[in-house]
Backbone as JSON Lines, residues from 0, in Angstrom:
{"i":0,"aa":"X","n":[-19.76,68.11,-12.47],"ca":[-20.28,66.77,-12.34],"c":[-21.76,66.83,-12.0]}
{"i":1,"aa":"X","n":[-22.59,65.93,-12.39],"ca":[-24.31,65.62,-12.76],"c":[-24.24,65.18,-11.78]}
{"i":2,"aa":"X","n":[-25.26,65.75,-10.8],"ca":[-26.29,64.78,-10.11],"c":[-26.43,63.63,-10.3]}
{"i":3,"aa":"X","n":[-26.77,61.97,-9.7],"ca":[-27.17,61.13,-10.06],"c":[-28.46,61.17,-9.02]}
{"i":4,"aa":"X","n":[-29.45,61.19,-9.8],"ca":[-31.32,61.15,-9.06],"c":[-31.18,59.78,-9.19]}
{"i":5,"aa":"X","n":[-32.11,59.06,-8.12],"ca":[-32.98,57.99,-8.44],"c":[-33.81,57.71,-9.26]}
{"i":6,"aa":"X","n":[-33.23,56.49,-9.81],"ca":[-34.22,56.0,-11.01],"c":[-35.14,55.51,-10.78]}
{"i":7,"aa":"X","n":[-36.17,55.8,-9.46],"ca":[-37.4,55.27,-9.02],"c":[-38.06,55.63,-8.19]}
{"i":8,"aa":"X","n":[-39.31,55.07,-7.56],"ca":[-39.54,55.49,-6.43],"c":[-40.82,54.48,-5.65]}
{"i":9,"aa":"X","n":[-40.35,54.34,-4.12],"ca":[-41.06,53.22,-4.04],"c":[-42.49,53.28,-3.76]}
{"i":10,"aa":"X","n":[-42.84,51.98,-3.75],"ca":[-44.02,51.96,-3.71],"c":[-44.81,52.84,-2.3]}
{"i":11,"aa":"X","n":[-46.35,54.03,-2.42],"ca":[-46.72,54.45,-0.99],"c":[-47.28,53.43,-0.55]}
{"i":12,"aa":"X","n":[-48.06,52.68,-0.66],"ca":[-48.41,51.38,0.46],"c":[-47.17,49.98,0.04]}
{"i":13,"aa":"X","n":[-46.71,50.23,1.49],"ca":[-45.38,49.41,1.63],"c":[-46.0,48.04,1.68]}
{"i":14,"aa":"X","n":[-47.26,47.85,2.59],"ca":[-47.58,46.14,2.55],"c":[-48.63,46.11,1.95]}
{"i":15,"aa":"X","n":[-48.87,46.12,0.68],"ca":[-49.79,45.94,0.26],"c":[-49.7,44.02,-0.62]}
{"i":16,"aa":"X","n":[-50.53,43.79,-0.15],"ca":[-50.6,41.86,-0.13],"c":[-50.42,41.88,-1.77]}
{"i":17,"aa":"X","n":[-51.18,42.76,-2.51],"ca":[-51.57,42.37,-3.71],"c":[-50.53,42.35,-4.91]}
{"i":18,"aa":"X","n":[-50.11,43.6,-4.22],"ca":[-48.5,44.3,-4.96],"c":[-47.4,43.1,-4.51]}
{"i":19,"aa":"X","n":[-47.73,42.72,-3.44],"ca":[-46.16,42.36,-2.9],"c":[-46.29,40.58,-3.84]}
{"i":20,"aa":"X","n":[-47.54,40.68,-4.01],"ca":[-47.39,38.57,-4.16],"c":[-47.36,39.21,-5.88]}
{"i":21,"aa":"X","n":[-48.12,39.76,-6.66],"ca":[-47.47,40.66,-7.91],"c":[-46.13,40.06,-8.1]}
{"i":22,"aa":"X","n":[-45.38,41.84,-7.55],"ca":[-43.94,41.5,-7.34],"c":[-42.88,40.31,-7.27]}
{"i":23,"aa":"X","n":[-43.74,39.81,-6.49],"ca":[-42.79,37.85,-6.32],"c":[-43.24,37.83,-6.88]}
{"i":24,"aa":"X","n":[-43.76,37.18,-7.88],"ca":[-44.41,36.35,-9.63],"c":[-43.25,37.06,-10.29]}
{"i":25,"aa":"X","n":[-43.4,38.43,-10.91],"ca":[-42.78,39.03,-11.97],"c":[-40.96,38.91,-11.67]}
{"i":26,"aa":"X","n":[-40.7,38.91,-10.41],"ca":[-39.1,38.52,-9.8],"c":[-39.0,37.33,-9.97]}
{"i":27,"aa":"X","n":[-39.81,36.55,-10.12],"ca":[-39.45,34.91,-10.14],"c":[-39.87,34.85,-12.4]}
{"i":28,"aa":"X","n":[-40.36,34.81,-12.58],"ca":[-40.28,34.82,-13.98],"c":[-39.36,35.36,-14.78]}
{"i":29,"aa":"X","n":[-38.69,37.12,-14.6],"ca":[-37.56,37.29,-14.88],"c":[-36.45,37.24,-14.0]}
{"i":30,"aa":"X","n":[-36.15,36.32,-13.53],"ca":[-35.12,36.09,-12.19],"c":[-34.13,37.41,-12.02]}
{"i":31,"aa":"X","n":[-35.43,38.66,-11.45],"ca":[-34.3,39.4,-10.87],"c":[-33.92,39.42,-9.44]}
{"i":32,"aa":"X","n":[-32.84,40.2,-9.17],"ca":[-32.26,39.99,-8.19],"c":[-33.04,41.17,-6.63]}
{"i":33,"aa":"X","n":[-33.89,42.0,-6.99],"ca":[-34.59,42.81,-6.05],"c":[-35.82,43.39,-6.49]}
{"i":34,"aa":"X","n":[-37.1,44.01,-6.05],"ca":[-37.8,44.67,-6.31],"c":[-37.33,45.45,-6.76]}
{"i":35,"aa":"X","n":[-36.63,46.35,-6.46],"ca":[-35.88,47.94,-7.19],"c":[-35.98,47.8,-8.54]}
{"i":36,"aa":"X","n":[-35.43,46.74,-8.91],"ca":[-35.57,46.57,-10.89],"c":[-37.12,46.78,-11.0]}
{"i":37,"aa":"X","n":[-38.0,45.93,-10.95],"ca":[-39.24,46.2,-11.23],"c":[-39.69,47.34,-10.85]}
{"i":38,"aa":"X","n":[-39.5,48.17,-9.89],"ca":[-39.57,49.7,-9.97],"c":[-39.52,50.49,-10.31]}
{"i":39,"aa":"X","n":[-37.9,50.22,-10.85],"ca":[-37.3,50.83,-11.91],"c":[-37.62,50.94,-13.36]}
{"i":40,"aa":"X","n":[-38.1,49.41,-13.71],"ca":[-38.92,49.12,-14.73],"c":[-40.27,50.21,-15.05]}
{"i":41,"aa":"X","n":[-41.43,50.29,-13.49],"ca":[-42.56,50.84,-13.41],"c":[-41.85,52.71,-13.93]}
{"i":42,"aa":"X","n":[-40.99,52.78,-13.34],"ca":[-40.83,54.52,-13.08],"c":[-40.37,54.71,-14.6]}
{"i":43,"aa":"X","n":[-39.84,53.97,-15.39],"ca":[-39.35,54.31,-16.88],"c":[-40.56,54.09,-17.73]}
{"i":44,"aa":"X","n":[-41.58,53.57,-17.54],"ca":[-42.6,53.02,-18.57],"c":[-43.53,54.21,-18.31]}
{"i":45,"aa":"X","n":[-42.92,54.68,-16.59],"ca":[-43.99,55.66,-16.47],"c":[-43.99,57.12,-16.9]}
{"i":46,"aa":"X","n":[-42.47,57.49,-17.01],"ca":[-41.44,58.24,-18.01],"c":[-42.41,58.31,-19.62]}
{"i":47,"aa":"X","n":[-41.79,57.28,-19.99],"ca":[-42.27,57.08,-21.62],"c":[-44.04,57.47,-21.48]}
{"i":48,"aa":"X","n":[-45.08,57.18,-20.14],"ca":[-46.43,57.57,-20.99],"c":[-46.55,59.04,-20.8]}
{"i":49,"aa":"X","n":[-45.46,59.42,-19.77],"ca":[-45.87,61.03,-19.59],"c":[-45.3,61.97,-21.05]}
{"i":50,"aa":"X","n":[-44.41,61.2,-21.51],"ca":[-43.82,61.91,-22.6],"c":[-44.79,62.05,-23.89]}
{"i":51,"aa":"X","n":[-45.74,60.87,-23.8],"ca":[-46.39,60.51,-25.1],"c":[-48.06,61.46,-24.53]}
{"i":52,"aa":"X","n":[-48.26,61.49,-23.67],"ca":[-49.44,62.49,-23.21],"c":[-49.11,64.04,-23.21]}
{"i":53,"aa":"X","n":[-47.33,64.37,-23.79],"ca":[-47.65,65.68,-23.5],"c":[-47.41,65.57,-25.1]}
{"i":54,"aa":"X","n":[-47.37,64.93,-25.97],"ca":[-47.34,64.66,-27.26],"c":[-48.8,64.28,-28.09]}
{"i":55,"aa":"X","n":[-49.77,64.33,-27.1],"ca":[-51.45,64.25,-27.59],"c":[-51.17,65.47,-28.65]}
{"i":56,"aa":"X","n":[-51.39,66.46,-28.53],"ca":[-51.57,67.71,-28.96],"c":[-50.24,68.09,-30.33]}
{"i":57,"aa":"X","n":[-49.51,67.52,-29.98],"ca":[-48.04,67.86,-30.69],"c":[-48.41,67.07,-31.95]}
{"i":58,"aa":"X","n":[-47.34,68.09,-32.55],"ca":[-47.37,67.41,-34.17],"c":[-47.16,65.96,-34.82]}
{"i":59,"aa":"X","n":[-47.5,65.71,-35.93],"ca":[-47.54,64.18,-35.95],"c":[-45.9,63.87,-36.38]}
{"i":60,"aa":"X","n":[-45.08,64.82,-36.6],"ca":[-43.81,64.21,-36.58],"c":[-42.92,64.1,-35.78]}
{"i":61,"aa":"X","n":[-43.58,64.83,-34.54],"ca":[-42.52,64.8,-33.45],"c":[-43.64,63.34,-32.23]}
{"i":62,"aa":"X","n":[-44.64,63.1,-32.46],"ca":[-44.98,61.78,-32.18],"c":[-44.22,60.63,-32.93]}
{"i":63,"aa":"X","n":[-44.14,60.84,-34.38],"ca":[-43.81,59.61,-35.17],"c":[-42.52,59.31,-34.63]}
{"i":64,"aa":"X","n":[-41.32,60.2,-33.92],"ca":[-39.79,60.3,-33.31],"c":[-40.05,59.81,-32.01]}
{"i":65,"aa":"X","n":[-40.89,59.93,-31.54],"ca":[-41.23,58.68,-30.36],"c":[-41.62,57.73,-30.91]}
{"i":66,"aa":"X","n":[-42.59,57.35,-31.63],"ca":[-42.19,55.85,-32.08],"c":[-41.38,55.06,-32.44]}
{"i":67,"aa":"X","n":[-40.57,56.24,-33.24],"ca":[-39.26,55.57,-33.74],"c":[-38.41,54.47,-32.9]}
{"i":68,"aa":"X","n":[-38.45,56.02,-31.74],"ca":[-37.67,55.52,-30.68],"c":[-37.51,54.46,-30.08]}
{"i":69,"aa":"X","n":[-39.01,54.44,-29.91],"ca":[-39.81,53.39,-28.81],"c":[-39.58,51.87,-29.78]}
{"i":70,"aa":"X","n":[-39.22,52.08,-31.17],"ca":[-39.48,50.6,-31.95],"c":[-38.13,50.73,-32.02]}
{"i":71,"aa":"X","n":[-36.8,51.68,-31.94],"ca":[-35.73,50.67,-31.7],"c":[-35.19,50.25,-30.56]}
{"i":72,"aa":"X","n":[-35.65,50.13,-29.97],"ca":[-35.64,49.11,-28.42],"c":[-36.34,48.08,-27.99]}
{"i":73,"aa":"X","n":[-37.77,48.28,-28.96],"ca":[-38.29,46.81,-29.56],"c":[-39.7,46.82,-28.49]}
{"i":74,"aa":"X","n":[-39.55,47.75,-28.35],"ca":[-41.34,48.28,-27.9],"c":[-42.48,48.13,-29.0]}
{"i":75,"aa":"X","n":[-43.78,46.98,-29.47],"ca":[-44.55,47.44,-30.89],"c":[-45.46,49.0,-30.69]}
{"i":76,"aa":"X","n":[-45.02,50.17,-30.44],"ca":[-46.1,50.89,-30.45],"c":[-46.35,51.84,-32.0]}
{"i":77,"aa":"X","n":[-47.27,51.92,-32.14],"ca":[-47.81,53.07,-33.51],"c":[-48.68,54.15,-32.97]}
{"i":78,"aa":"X","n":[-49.22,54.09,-31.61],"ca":[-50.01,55.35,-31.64],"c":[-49.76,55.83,-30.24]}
{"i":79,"aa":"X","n":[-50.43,56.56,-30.02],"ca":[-50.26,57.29,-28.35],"c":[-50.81,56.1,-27.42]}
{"i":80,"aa":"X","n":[-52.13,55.68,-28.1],"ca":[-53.29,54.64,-27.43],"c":[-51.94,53.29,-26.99]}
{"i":81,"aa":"X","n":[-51.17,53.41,-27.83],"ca":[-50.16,51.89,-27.76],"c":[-49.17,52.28,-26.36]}
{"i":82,"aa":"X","n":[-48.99,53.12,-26.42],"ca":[-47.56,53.54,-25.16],"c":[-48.5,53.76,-24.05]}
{"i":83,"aa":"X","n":[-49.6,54.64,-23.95],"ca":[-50.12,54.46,-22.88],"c":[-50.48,52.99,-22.03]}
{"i":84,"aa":"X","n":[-51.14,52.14,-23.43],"ca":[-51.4,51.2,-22.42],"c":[-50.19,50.11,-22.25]}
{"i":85,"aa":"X","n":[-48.69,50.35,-22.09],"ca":[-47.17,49.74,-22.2],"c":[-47.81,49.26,-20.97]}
{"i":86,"aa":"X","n":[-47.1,47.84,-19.9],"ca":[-46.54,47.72,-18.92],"c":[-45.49,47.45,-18.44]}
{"i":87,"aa":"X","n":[-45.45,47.26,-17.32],"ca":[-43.39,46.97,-16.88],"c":[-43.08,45.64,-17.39]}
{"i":88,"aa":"X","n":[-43.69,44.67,-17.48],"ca":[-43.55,43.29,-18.04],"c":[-42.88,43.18,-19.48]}
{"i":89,"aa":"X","n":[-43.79,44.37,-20.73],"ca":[-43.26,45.04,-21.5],"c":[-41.85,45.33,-21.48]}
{"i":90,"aa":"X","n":[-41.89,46.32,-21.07],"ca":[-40.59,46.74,-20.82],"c":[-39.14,45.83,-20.27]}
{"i":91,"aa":"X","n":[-39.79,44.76,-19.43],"ca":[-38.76,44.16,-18.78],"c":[-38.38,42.59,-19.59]}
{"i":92,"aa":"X","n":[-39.22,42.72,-20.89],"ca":[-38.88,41.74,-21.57],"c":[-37.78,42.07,-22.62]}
{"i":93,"aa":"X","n":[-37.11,42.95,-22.63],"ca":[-36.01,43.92,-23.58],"c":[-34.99,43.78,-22.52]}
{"i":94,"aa":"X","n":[-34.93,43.46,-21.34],"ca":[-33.56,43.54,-20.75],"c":[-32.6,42.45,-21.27]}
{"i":95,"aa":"X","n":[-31.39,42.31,-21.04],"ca":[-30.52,41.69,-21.81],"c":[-31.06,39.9,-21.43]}
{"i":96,"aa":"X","n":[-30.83,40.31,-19.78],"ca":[-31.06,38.69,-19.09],"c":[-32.09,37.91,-20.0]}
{"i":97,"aa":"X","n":[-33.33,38.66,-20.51],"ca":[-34.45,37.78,-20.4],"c":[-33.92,37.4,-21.57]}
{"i":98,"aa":"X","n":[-33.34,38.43,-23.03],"ca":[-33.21,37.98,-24.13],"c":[-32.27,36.59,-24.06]}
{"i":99,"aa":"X","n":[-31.39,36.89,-23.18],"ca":[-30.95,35.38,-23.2],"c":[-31.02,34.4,-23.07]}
{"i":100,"aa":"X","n":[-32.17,34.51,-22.25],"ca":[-32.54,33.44,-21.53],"c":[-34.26,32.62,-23.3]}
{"i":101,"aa":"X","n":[-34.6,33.63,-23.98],"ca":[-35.52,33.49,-24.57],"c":[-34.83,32.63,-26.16]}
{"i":102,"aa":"X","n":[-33.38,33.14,-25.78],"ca":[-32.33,32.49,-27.06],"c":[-32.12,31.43,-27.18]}
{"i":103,"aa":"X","n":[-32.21,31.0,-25.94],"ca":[-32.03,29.61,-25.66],"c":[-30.53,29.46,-25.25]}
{"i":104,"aa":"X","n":[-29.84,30.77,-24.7],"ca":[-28.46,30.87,-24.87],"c":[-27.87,30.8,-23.13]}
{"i":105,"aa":"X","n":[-28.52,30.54,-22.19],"ca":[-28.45,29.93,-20.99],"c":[-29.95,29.49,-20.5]}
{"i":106,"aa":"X","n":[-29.45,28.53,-19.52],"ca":[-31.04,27.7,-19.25],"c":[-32.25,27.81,-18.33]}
{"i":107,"aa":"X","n":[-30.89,29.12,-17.49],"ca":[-32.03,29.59,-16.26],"c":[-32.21,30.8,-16.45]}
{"i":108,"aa":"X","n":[-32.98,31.88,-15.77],"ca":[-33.09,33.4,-15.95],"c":[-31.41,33.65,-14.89]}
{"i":109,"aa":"X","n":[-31.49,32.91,-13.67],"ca":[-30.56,33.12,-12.54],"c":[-29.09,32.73,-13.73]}
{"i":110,"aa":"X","n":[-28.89,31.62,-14.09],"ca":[-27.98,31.56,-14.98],"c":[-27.61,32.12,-16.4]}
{"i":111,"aa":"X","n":[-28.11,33.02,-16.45],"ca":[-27.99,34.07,-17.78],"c":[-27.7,35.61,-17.25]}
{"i":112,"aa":"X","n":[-28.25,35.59,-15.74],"ca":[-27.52,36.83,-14.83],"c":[-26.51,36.37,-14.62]}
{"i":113,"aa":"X","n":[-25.85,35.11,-14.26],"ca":[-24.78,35.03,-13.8],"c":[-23.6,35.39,-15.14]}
{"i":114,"aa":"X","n":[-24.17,34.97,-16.04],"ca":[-22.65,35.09,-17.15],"c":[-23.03,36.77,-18.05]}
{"i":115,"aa":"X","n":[-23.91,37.07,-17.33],"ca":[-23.64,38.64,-17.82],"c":[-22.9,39.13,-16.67]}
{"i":116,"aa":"X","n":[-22.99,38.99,-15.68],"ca":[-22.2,39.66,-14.39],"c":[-20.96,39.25,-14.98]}
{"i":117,"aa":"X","n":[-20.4,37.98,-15.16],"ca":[-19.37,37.57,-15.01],"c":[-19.08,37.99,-16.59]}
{"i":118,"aa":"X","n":[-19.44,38.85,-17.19],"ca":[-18.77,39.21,-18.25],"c":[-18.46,38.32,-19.59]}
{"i":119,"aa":"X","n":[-19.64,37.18,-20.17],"ca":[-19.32,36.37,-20.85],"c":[-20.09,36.16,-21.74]}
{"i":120,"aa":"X","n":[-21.18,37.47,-21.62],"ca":[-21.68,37.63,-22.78],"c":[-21.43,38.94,-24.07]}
{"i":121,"aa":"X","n":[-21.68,38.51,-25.39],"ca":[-20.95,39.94,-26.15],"c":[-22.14,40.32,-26.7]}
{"i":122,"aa":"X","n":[-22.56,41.58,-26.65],"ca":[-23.53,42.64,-27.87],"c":[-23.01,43.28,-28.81]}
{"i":123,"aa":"X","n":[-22.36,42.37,-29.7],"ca":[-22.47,42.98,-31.33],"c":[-21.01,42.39,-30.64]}
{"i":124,"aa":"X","n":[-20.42,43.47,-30.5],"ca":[-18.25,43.19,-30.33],"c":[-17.64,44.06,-28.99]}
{"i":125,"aa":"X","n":[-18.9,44.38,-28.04],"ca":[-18.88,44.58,-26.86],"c":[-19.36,43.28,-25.83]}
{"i":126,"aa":"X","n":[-18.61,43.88,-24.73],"ca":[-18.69,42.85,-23.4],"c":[-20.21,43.8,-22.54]}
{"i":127,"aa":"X","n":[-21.22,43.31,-22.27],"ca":[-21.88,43.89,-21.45],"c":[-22.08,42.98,-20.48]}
{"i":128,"aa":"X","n":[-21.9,44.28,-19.07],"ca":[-21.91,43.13,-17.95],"c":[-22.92,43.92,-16.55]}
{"i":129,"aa":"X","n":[-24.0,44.17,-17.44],"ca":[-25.48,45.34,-16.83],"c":[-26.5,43.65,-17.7]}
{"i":130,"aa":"X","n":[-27.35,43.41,-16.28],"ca":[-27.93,42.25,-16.58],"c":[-29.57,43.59,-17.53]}
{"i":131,"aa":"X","n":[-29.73,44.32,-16.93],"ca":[-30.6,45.29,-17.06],"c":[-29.86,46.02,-18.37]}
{"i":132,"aa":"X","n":[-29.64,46.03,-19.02],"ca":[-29.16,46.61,-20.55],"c":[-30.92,46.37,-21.37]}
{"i":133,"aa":"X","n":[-30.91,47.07,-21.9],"ca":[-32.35,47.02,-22.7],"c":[-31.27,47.01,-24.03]}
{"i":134,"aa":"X","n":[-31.94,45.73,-24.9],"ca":[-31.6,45.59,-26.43],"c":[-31.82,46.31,-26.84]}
{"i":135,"aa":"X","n":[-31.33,46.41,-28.24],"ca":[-31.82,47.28,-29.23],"c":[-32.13,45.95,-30.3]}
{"i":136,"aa":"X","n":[-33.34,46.42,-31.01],"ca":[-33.7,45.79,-32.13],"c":[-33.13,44.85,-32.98]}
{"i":137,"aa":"X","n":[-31.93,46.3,-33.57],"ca":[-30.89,45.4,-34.47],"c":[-29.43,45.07,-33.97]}
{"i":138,"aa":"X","n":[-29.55,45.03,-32.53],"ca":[-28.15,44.25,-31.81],"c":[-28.93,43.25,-31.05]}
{"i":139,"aa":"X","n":[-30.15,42.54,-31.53],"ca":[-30.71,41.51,-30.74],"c":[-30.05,39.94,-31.58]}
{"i":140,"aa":"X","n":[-29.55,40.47,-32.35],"ca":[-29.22,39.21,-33.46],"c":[-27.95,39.19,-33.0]}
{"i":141,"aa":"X","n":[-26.77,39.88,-33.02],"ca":[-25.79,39.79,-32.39],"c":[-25.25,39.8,-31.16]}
{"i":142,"aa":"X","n":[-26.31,38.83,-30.34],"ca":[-25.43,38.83,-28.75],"c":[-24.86,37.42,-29.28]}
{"i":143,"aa":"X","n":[-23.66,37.29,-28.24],"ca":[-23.49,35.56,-28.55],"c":[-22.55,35.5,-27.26]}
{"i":144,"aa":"X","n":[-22.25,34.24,-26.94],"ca":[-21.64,33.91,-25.59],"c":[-19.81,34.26,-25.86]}
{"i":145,"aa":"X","n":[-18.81,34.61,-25.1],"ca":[-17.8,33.97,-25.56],"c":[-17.5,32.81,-25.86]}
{"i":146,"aa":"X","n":[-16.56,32.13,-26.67],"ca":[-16.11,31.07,-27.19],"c":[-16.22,30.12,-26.06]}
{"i":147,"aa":"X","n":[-15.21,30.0,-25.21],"ca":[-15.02,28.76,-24.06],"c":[-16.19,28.45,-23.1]}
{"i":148,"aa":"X","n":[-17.22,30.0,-22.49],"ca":[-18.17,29.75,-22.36],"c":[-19.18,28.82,-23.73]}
{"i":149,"aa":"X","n":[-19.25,29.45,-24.28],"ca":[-20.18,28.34,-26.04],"c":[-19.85,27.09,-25.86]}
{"i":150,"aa":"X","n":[-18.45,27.09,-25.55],"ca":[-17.9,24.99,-26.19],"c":[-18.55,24.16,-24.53]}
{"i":151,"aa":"X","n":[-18.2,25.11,-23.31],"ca":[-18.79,24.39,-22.39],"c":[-20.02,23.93,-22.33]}
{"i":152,"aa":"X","n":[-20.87,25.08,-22.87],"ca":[-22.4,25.0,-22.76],"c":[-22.35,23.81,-23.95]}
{"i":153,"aa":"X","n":[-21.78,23.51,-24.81],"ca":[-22.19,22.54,-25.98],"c":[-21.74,21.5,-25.37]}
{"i":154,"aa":"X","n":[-20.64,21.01,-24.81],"ca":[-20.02,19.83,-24.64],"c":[-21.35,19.23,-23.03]}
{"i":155,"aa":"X","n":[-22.1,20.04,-22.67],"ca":[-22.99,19.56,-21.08],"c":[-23.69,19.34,-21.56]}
{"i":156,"aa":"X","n":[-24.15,20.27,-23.0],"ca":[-25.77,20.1,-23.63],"c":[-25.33,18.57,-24.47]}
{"i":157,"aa":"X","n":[-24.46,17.96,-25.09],"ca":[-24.48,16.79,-25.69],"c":[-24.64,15.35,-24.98]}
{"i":158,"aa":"X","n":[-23.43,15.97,-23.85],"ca":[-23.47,14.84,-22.82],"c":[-24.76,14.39,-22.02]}
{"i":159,"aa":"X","n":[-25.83,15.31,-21.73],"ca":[-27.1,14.77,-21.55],"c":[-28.07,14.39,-22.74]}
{"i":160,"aa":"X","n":[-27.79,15.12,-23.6],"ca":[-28.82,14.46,-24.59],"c":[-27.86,13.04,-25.24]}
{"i":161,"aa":"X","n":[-26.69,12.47,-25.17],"ca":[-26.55,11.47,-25.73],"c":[-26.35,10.21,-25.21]}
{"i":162,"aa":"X","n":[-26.22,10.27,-23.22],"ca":[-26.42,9.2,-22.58],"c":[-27.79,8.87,-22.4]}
{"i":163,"aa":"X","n":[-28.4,7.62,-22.27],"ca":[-29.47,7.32,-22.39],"c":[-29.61,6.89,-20.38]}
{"i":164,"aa":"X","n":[-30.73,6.68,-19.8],"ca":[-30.67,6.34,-18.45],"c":[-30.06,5.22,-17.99]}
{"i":165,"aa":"X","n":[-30.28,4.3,-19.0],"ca":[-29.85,3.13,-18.93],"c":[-28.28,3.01,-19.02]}
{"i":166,"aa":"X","n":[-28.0,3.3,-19.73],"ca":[-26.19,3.52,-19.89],"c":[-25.53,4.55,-18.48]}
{"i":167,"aa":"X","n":[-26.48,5.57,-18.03],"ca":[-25.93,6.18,-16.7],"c":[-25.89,5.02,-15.4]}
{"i":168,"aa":"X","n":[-27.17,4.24,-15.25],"ca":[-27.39,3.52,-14.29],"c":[-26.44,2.75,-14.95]}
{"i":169,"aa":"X","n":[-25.73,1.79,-15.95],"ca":[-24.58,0.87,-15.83],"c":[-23.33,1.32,-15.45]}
{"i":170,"aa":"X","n":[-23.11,2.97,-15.45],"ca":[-21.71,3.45,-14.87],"c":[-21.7,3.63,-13.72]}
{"i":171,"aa":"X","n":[-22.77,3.6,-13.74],"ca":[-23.04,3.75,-11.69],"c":[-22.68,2.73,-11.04]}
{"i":172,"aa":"X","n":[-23.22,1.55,-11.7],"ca":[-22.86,0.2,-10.84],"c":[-21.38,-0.42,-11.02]}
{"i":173,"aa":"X","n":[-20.78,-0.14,-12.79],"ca":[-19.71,0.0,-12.67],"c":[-18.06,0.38,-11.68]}
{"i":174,"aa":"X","n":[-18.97,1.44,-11.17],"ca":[-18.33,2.24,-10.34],"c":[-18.02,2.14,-9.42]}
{"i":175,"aa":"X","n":[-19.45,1.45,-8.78],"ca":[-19.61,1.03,-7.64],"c":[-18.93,-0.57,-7.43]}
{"i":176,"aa":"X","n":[-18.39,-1.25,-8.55],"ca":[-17.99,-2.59,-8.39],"c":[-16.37,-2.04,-8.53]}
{"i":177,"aa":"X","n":[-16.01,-0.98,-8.77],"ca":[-14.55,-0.67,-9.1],"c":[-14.27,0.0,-7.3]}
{"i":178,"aa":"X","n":[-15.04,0.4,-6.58],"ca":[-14.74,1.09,-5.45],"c":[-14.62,-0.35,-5.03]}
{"i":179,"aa":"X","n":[-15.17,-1.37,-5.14],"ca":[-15.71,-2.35,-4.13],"c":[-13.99,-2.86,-4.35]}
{"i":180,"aa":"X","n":[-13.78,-3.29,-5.57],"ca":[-12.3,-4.27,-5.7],"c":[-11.21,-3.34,-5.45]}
{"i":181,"aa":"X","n":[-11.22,-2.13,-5.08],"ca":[-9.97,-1.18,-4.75],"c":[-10.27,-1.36,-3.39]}
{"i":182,"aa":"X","n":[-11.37,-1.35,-2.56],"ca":[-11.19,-1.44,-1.39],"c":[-10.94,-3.27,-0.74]}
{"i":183,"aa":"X","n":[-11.3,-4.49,-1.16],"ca":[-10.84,-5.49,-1.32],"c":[-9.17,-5.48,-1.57]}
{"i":184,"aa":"X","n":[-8.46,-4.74,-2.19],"ca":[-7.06,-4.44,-2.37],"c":[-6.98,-4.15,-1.47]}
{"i":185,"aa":"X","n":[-6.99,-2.73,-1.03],"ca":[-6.67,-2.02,0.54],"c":[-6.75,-3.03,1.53]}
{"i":186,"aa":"X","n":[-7.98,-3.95,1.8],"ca":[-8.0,-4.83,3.12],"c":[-6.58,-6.01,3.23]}
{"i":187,"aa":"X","n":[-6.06,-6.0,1.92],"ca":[-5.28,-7.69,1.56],"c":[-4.16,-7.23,1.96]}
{"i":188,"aa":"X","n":[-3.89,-6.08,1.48],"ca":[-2.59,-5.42,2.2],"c":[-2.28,-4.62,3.83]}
């Protein structure tokens, strides 16, 4: 059995103001759930430029197999100059959450983690339930929700786009005149 190393490592200045208000921005835009992801993010991007710097010198076909690579996961790079200058933002726009959230296929970043946790999203004719899954290229077309999750999300998305305000505020008062004569009942008896 393999070792499992850490997939990161943290930051040496722990309070640094600049990093840390950084950090909150990029956690609040892709609603993740800890710094560690964005770390994790930094330590893999930082992976990929060391690989492509010891590939300066190397032949142009064993560079072109890193590109390959790097373009089916949906990275645009063509040269060394392209991967070097990658960032984690890059990178963290390939995780599953964000693609979903960019599909238009849940409405929050927080609510597109939630139904990958909860197992309700499919890649291709798999269940993935790693909010951090990096797409691939040509399984970006085939995520889709399960069924009962889909009809819910359709039947909430209609119901607001087809009541108008005006028709909400008359069920309201409705409502409020139906509590009024049930409790008028209750007093008579």
């Amino acid at each position: 059995m393999k070792r499992k190393h850490k997939t990161y490592s943290r930051p040496k200045r722990p309070f640094d103001k600049a990093r840390i208000d950084e950090e909150a921005k990029i956690k609040k835009v892709f609603g993740l759930k800890n710094k560690k992801e964005i770390w994790m993010a930094e330590a893999k991007i930082s992976s990929i430029r060391e690989k492509a710097k010891k590939l300066i010198s190397a032949s142009p076909e064993e560079q072109q197999a890193l590109f390959n690579r790097l373009k089916k996961i949906g990275l645009q790079v063509n040269s060394i100059a392209d991967i070097l200058s990658l960032d984690k933002e890059d990178y963290l726009k390939r995780r599953l959450q964000t693609i979903l959230l960019n599909k238009k296929l849940a409405t929050t970043s927080k609510s597109a983690r939630q139904l990958i946790t909860h197992k309700k999203v499919l890649v291709g004719n798999d269940i993935v339930n790693s909010p951090s899954y990096i797409v691939p290229v040509e399984l970006e077309n085939k995520i889709s929700l399960k069924t009962k999750v889909a009809k819910a999300n359709k039947k909430t998305e209609e119901v607001t786009k087809e009541v108008p305000e005006e028709e909400k505020m008359e069920k309201v008062e409705q409502d409020k005149k139906t509590e009024e004569d049930v409790e008028e009942v209750v007093k008579e008896k």
